[in-house]
mmCIF file of the N, C-alpha and C atoms, coordinates in Angstrom:
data_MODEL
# 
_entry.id   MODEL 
# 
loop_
_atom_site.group_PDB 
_atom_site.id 
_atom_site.type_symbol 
_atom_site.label_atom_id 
_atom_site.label_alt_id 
_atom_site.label_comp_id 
_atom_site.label_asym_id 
_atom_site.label_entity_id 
_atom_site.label_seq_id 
_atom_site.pdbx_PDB_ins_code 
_atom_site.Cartn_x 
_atom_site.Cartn_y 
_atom_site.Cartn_z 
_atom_site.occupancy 
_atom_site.B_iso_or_equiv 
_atom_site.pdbx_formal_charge 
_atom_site.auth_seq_id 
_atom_site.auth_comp_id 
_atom_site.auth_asym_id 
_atom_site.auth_atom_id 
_atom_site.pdbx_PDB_model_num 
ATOM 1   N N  . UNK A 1 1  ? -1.272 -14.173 23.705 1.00 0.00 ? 1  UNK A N  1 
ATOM 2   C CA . UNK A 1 1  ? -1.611 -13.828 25.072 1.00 0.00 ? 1  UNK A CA 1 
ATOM 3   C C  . UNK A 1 1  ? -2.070 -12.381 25.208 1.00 0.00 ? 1  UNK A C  1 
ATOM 4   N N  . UNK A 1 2  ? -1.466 -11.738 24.623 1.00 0.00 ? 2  UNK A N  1 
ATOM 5   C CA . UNK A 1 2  ? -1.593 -9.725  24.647 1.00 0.00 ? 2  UNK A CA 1 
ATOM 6   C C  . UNK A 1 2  ? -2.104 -9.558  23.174 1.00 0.00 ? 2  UNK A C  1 
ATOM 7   N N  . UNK A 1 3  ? -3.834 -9.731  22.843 1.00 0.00 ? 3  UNK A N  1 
ATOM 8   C CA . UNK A 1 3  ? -3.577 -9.842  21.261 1.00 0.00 ? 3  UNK A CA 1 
ATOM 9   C C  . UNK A 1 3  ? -3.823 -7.826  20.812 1.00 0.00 ? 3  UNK A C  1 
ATOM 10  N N  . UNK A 1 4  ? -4.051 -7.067  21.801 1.00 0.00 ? 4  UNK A N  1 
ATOM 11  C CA . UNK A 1 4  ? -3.872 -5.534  21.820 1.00 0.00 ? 4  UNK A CA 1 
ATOM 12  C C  . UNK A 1 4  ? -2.687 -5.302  22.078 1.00 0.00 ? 4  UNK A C  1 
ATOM 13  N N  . UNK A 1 5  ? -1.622 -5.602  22.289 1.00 0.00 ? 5  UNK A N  1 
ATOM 14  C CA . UNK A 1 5  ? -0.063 -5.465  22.632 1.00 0.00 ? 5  UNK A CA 1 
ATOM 15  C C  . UNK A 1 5  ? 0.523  -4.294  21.587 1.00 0.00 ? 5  UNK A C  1 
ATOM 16  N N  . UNK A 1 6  ? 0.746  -3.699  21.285 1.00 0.00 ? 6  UNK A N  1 
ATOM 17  C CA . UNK A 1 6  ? 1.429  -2.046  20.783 1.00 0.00 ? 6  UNK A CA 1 
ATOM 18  C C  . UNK A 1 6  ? 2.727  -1.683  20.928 1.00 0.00 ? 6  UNK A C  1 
ATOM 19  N N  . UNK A 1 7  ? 3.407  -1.950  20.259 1.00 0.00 ? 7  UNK A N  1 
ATOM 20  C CA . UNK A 1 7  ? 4.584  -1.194  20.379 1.00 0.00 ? 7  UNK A CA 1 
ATOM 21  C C  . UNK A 1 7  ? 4.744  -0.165  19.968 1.00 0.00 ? 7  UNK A C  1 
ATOM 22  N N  . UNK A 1 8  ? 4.892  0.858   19.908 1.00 0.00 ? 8  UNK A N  1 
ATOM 23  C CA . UNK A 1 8  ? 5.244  1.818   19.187 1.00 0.00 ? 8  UNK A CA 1 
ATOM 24  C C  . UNK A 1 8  ? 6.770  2.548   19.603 1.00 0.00 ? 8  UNK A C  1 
ATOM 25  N N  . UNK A 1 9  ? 8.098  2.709   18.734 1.00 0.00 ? 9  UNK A N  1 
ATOM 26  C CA . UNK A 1 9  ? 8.929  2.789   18.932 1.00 0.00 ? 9  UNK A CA 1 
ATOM 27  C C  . UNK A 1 9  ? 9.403  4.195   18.037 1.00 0.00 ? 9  UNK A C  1 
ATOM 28  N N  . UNK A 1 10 ? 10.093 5.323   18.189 1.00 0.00 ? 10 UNK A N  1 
ATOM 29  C CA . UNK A 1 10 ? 10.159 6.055   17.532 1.00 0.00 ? 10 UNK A CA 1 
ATOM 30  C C  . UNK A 1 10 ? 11.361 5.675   16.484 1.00 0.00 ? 10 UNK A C  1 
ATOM 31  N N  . UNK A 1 11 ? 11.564 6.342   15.216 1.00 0.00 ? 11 UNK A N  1 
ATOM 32  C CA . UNK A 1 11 ? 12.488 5.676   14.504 1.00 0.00 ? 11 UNK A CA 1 
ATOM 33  C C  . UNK A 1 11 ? 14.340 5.800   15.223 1.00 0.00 ? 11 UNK A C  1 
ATOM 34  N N  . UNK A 1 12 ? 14.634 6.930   15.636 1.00 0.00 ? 12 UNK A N  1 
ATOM 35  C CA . UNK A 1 12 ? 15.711 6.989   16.173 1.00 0.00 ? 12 UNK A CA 1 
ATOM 36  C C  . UNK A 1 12 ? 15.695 5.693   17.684 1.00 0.00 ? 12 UNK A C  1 
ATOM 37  N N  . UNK A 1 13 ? 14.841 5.348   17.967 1.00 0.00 ? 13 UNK A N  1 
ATOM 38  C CA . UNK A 1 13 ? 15.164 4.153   18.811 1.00 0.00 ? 13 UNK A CA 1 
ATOM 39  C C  . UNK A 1 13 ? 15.321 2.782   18.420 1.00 0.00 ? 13 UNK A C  1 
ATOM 40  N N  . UNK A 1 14 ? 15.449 2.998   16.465 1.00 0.00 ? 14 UNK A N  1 
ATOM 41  C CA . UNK A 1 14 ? 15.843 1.490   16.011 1.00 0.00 ? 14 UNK A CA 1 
ATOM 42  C C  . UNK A 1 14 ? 17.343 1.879   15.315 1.00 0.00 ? 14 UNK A C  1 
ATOM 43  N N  . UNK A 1 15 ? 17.405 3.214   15.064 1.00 0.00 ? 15 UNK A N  1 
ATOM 44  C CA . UNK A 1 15 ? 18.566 3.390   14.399 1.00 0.00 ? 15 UNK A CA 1 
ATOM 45  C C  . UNK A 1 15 ? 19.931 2.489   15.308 1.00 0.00 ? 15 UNK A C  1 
ATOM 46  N N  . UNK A 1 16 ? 19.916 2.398   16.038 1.00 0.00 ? 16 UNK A N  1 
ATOM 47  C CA . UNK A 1 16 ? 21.372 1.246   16.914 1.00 0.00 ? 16 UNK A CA 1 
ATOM 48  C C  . UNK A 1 16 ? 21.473 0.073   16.185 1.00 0.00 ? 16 UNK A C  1 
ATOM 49  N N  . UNK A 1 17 ? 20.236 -0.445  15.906 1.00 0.00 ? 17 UNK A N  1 
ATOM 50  C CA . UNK A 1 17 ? 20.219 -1.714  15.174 1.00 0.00 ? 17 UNK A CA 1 
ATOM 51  C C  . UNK A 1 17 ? 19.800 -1.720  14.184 1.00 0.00 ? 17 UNK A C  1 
ATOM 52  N N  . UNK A 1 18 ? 20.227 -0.311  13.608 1.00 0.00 ? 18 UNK A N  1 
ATOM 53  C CA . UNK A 1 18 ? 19.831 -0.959  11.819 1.00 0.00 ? 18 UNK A CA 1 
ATOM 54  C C  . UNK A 1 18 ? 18.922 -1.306  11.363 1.00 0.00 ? 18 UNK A C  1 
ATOM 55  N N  . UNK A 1 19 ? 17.659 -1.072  12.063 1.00 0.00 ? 19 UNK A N  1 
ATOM 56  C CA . UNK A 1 19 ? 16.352 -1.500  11.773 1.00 0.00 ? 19 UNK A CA 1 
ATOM 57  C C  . UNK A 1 19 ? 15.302 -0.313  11.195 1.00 0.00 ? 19 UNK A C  1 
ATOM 58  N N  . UNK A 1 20 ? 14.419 -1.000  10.048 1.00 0.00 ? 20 UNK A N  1 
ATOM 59  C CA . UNK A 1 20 ? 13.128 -0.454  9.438  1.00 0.00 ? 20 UNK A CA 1 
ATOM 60  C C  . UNK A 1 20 ? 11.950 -0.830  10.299 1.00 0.00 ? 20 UNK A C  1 
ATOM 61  N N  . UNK A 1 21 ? 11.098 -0.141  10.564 1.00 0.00 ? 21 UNK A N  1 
ATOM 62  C CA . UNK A 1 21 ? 10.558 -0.175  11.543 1.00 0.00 ? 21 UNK A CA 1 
ATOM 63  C C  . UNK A 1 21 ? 9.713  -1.678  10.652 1.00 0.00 ? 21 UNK A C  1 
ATOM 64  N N  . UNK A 1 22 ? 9.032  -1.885  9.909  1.00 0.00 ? 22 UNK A N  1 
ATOM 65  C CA . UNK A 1 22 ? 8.487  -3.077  9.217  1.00 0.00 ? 22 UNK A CA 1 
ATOM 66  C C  . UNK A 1 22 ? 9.289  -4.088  9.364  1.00 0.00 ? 22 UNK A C  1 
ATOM 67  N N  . UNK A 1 23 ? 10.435 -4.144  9.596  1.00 0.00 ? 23 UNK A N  1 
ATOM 68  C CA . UNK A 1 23 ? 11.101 -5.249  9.176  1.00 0.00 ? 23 UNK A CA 1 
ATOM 69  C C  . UNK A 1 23 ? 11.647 -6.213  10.850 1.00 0.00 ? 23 UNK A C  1 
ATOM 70  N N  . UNK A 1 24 ? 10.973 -5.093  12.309 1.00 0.00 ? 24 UNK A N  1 
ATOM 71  C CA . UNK A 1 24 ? 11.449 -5.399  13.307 1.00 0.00 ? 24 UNK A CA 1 
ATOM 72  C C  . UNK A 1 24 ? 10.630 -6.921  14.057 1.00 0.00 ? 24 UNK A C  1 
ATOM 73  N N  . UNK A 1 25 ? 11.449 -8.048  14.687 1.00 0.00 ? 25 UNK A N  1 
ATOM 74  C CA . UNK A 1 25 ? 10.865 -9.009  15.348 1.00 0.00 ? 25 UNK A CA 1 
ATOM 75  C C  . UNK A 1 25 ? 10.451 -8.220  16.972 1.00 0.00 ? 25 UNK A C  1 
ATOM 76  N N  . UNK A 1 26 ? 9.413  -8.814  17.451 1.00 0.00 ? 26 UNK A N  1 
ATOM 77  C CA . UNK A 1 26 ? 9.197  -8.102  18.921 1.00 0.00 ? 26 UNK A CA 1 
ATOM 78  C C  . UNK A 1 26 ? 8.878  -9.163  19.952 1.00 0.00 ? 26 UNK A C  1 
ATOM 79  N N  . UNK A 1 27 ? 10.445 -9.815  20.436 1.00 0.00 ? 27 UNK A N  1 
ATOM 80  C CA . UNK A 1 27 ? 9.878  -10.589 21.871 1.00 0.00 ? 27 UNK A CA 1 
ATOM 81  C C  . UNK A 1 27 ? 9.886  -9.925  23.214 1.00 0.00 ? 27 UNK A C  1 
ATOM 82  N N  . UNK A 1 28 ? 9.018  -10.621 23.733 1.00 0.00 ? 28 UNK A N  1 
ATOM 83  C CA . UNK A 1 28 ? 9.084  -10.276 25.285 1.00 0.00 ? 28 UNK A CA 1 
ATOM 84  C C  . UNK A 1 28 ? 9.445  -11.238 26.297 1.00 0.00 ? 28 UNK A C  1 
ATOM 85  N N  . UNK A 1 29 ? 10.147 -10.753 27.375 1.00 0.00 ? 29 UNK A N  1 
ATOM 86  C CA . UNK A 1 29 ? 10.727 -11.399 28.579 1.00 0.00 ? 29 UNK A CA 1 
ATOM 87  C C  . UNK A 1 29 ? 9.871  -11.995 29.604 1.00 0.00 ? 29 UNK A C  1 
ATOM 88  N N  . UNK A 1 30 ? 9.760  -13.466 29.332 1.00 0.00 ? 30 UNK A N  1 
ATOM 89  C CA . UNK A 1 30 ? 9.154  -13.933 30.089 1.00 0.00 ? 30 UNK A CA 1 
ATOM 90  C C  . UNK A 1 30 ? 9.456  -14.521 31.597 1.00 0.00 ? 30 UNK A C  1 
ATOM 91  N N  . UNK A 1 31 ? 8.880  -14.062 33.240 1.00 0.00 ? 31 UNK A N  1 
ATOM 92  C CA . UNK A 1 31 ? 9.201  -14.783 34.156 1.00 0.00 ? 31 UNK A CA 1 
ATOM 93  C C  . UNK A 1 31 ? 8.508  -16.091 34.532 1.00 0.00 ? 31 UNK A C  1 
ATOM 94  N N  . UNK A 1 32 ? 9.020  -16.952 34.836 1.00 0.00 ? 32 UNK A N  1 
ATOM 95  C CA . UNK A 1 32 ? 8.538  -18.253 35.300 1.00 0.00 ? 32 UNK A CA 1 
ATOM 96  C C  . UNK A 1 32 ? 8.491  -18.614 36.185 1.00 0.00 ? 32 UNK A C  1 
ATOM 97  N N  . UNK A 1 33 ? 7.814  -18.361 37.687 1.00 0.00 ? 33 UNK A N  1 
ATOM 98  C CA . UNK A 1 33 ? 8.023  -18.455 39.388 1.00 0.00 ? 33 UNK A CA 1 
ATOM 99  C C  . UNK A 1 33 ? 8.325  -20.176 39.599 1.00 0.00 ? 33 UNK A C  1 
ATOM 100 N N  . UNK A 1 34 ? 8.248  -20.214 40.651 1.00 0.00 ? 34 UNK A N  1 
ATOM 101 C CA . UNK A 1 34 ? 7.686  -21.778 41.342 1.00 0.00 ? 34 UNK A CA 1 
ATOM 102 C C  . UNK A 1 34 ? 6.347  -22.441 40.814 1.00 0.00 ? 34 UNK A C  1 
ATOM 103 N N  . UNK A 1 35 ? 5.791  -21.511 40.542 1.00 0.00 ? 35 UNK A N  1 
ATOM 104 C CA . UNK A 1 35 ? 4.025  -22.347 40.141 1.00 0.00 ? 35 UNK A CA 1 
ATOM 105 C C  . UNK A 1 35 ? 3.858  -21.666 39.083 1.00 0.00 ? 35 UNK A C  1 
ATOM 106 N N  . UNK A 1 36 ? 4.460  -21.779 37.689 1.00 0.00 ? 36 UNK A N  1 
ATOM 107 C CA . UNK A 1 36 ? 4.206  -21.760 36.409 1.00 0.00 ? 36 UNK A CA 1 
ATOM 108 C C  . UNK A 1 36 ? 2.944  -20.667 36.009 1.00 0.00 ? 36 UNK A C  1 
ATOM 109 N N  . UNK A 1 37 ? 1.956  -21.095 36.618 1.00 0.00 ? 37 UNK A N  1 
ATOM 110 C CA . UNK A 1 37 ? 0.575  -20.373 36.242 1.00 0.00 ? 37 UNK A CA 1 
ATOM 111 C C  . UNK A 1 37 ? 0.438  -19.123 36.642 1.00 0.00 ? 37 UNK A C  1 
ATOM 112 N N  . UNK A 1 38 ? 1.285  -18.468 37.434 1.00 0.00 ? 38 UNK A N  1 
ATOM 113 C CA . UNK A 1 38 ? 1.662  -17.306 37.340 1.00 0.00 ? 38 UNK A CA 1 
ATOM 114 C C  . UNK A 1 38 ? 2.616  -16.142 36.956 1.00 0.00 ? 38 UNK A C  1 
ATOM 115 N N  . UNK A 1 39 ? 3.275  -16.818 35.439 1.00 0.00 ? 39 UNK A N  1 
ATOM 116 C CA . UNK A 1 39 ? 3.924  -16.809 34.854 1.00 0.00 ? 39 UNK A CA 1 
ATOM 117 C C  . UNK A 1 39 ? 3.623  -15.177 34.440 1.00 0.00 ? 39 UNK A C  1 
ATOM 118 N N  . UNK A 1 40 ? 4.637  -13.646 34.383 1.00 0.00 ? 40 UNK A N  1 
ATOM 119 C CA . UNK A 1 40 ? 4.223  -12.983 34.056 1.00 0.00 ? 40 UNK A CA 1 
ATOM 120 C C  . UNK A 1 40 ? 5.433  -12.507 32.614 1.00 0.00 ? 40 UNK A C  1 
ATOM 121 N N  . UNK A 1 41 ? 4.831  -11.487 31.786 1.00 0.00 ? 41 UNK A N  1 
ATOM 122 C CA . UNK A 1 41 ? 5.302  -10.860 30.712 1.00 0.00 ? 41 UNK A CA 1 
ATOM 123 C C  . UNK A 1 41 ? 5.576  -9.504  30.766 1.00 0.00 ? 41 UNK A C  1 
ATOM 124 N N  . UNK A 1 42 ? 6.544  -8.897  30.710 1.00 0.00 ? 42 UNK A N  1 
ATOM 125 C CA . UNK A 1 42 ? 7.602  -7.975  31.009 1.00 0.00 ? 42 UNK A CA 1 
ATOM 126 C C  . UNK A 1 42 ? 7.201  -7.152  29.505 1.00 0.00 ? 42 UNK A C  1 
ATOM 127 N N  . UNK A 1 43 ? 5.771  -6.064  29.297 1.00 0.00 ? 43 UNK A N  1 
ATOM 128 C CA . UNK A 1 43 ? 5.238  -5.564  27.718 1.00 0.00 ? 43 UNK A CA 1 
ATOM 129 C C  . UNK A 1 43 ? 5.974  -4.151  28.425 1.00 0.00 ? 43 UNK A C  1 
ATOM 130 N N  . UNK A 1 44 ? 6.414  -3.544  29.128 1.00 0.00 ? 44 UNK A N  1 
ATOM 131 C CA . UNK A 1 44 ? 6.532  -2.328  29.160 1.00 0.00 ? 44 UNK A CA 1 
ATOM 132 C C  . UNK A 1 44 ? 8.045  -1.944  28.335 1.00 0.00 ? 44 UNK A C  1 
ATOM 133 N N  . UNK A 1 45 ? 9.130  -3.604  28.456 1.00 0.00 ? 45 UNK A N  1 
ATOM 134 C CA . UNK A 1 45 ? 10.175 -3.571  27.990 1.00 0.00 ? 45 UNK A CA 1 
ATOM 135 C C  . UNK A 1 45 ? 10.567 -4.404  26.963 1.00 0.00 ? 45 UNK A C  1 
ATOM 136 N N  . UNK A 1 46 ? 10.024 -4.382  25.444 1.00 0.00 ? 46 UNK A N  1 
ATOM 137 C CA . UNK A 1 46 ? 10.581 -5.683  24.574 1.00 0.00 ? 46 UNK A CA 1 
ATOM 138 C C  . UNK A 1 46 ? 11.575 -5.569  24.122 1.00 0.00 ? 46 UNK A C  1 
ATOM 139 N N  . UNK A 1 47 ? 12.174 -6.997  23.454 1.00 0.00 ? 47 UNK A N  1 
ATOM 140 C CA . UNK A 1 47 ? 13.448 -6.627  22.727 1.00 0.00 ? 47 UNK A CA 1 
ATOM 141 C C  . UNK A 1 47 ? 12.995 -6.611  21.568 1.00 0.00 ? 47 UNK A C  1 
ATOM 142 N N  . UNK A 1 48 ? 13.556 -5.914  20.926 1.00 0.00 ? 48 UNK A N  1 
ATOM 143 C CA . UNK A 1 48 ? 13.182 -5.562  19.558 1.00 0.00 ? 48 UNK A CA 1 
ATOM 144 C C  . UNK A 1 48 ? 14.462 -5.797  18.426 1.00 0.00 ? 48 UNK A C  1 
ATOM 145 N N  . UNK A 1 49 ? 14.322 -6.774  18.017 1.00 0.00 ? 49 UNK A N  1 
ATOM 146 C CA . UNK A 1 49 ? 15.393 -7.441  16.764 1.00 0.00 ? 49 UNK A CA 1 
ATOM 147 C C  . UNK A 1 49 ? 15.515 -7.226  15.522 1.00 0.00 ? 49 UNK A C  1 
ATOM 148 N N  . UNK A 1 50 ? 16.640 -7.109  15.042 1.00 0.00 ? 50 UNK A N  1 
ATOM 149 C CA . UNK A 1 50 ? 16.792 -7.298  13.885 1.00 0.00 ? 50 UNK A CA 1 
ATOM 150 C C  . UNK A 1 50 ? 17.612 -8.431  13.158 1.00 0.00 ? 50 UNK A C  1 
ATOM 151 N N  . UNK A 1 51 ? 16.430 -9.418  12.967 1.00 0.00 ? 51 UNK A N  1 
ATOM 152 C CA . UNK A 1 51 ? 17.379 -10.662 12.632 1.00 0.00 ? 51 UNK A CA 1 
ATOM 153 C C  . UNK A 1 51 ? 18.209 -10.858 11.708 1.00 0.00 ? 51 UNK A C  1 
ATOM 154 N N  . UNK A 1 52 ? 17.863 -10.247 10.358 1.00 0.00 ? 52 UNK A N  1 
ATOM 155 C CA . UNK A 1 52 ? 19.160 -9.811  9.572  1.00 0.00 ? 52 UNK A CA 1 
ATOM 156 C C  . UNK A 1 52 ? 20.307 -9.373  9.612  1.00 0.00 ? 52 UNK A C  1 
ATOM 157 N N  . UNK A 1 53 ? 20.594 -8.745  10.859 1.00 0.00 ? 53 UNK A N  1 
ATOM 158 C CA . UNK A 1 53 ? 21.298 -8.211  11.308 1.00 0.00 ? 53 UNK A CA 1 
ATOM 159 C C  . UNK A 1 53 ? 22.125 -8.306  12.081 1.00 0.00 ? 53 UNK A C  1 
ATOM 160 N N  . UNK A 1 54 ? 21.400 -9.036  12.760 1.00 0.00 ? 54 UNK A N  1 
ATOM 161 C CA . UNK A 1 54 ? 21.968 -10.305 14.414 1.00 0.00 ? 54 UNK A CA 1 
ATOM 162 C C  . UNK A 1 54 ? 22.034 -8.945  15.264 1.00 0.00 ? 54 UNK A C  1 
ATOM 163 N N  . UNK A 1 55 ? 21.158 -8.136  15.478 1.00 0.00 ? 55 UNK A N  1 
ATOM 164 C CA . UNK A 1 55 ? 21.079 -6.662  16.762 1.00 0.00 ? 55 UNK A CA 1 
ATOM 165 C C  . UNK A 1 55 ? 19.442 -7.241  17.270 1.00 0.00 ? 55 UNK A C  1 
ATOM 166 N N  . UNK A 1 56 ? 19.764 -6.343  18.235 1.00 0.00 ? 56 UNK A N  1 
ATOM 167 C CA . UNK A 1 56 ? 18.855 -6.516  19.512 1.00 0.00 ? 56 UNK A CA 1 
ATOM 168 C C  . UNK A 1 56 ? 18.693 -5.601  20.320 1.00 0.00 ? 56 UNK A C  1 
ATOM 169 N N  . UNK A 1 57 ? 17.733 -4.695  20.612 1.00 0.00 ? 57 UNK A N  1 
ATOM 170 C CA . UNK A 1 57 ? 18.053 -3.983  21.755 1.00 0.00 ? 57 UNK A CA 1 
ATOM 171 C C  . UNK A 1 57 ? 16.474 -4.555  22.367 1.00 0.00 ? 57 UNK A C  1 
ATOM 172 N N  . UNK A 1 58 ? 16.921 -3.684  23.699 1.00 0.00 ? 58 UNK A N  1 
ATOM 173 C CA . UNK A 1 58 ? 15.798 -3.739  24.915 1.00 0.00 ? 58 UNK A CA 1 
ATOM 174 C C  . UNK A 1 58 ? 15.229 -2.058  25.066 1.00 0.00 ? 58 UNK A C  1 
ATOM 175 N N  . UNK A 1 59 ? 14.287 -2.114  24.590 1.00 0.00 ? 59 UNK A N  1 
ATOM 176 C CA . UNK A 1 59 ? 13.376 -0.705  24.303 1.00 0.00 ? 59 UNK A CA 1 
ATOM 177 C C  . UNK A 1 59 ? 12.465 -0.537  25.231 1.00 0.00 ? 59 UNK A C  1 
ATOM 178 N N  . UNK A 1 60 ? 12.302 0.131   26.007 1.00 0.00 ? 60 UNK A N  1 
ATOM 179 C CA . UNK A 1 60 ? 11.333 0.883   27.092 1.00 0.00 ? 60 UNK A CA 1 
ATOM 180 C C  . UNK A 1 60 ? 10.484 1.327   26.625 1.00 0.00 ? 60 UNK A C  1 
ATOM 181 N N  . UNK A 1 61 ? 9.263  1.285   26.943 1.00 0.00 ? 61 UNK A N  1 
ATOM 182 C CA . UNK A 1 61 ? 8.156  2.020   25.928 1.00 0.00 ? 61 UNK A CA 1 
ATOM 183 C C  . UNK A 1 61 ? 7.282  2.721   27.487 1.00 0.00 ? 61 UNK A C  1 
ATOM 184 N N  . UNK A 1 62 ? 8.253  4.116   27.472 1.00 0.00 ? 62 UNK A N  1 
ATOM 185 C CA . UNK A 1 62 ? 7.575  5.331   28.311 1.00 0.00 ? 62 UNK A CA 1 
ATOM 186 C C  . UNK A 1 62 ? 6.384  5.476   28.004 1.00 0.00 ? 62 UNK A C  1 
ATOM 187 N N  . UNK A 1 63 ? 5.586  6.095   28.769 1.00 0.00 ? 63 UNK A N  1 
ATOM 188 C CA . UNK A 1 63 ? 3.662  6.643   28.770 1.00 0.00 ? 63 UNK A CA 1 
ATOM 189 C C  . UNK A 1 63 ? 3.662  5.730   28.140 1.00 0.00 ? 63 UNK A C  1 
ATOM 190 N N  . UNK A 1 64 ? 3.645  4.379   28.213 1.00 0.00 ? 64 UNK A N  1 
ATOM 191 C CA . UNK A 1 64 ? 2.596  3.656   27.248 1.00 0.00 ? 64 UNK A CA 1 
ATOM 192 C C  . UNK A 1 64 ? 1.352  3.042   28.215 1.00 0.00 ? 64 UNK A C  1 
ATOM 193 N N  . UNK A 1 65 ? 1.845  2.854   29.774 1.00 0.00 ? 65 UNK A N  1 
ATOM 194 C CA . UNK A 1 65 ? 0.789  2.164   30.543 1.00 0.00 ? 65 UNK A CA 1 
ATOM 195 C C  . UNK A 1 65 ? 1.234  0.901   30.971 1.00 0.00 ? 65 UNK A C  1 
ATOM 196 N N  . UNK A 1 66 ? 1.806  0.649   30.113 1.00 0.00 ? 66 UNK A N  1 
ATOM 197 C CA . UNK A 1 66 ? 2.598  -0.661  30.253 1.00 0.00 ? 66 UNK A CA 1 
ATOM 198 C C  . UNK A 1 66 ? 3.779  -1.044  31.857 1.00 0.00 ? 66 UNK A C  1 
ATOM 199 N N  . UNK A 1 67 ? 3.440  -1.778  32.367 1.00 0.00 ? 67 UNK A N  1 
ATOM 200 C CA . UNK A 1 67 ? 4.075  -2.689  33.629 1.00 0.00 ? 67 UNK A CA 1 
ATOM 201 C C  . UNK A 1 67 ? 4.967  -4.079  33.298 1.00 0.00 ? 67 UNK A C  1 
ATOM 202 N N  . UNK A 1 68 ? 6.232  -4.110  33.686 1.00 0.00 ? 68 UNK A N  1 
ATOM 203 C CA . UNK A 1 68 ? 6.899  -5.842  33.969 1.00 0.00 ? 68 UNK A CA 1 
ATOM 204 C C  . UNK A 1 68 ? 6.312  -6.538  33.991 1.00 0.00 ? 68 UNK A C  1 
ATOM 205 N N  . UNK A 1 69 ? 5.318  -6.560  34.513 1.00 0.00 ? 69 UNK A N  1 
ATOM 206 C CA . UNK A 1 69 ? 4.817  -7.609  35.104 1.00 0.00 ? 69 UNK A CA 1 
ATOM 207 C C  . UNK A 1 69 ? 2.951  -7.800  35.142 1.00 0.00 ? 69 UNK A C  1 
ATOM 208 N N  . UNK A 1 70 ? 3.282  -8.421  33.656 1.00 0.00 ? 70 UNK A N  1 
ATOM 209 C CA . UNK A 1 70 ? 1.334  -8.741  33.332 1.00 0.00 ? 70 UNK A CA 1 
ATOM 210 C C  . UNK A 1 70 ? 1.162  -10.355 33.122 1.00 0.00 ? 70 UNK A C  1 
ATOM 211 N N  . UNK A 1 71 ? 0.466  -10.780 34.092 1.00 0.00 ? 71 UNK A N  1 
ATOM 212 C CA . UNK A 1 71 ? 0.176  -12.041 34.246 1.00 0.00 ? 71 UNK A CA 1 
ATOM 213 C C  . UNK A 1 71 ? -0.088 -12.655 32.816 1.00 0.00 ? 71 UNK A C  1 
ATOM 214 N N  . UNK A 1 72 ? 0.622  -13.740 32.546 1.00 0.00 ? 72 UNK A N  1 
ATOM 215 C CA . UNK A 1 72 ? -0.203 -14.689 31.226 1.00 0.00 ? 72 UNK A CA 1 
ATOM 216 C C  . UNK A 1 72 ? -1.406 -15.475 31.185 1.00 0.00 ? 72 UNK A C  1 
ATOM 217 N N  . UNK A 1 73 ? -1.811 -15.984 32.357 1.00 0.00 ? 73 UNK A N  1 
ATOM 218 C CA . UNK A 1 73 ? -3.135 -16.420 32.771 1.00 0.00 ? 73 UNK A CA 1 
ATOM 219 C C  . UNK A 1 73 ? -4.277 -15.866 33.767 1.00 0.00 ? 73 UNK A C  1 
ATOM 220 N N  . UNK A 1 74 ? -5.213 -15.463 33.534 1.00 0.00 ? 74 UNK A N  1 
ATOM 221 C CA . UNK A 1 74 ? -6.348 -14.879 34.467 1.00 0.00 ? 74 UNK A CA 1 
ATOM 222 C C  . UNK A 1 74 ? -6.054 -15.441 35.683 1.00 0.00 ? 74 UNK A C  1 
ATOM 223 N N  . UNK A 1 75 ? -6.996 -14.835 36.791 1.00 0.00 ? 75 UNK A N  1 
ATOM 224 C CA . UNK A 1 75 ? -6.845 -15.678 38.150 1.00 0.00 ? 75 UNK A CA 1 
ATOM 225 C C  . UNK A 1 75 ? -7.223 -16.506 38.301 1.00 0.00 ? 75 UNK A C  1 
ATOM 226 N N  . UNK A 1 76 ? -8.367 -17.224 37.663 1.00 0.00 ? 76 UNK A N  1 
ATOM 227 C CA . UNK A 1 76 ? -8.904 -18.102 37.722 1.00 0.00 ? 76 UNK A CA 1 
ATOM 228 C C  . UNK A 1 76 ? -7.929 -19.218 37.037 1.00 0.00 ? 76 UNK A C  1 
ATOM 229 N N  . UNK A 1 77 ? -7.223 -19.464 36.339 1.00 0.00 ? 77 UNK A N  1 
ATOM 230 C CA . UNK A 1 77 ? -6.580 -20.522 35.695 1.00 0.00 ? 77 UNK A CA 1 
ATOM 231 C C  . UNK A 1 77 ? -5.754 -20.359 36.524 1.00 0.00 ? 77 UNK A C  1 
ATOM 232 N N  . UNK A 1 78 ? -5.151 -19.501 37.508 1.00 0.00 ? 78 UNK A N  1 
ATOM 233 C CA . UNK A 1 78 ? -3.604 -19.381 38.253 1.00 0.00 ? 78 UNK A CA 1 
ATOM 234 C C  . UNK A 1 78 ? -4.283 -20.505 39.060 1.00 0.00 ? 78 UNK A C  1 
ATOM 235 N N  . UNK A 1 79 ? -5.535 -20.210 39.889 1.00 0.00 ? 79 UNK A N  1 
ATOM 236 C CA . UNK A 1 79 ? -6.198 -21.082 41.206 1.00 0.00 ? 79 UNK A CA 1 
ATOM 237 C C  . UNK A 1 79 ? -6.115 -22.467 40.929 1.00 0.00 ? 79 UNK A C  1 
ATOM 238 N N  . UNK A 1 80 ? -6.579 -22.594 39.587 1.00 0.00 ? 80 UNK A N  1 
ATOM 239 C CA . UNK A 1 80 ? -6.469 -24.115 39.099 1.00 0.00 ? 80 UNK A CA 1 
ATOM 240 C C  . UNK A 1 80 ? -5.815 -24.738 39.237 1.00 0.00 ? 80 UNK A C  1 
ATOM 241 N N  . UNK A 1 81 ? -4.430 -23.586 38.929 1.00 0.00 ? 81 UNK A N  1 
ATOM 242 C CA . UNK A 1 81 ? -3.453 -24.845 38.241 1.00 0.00 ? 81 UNK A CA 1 
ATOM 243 C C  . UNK A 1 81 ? -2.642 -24.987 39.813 1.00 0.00 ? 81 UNK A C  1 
ATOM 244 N N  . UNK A 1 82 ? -2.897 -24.458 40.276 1.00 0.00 ? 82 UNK A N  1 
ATOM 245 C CA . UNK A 1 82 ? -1.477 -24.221 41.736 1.00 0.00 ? 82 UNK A CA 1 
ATOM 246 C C  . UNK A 1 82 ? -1.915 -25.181 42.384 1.00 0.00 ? 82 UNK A C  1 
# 
């Protein structure tokens, strides 16, 4: 969906979880309203895992530009589908 999506995390913000920065999983929080097709993705805040590890944190990524709330489908597919 975000194929420019960027994380960039400094290393002391993986040190909690024990993590190499190569070795980190990166999901994001997805909302799901009443009408699906406006389903948005939460890139300003991922969790960032370490599955080896079983840790997790929720990382803020300051000045990046990044907002809660970035639609997964254009407007035009929202109109469609609603």
């Amino acid at each position: 969906f975000f194929p420019d999506y960027l994380v960039q995390v400094k290393r002391e913000g993986l040190a909690n979880i024990a993590l190499e920065e190569k070795e980190a999983e990166i999901y994001l929080l997805i909302t799901v309203p009443k009408h699906p097709a406006e389903a948005t993705a939460n890139l300003l805040a991922p969790l960032v895992v370490n599955a080896t590890q079983g840790l997790a944190s929720q990382i803020v990524l300051y000045q990046s530009g990044y907002t809660t709330k970035h639609f997964l489908f254009p407007p035009e597919q929202q109109r469609s589908c609603g």
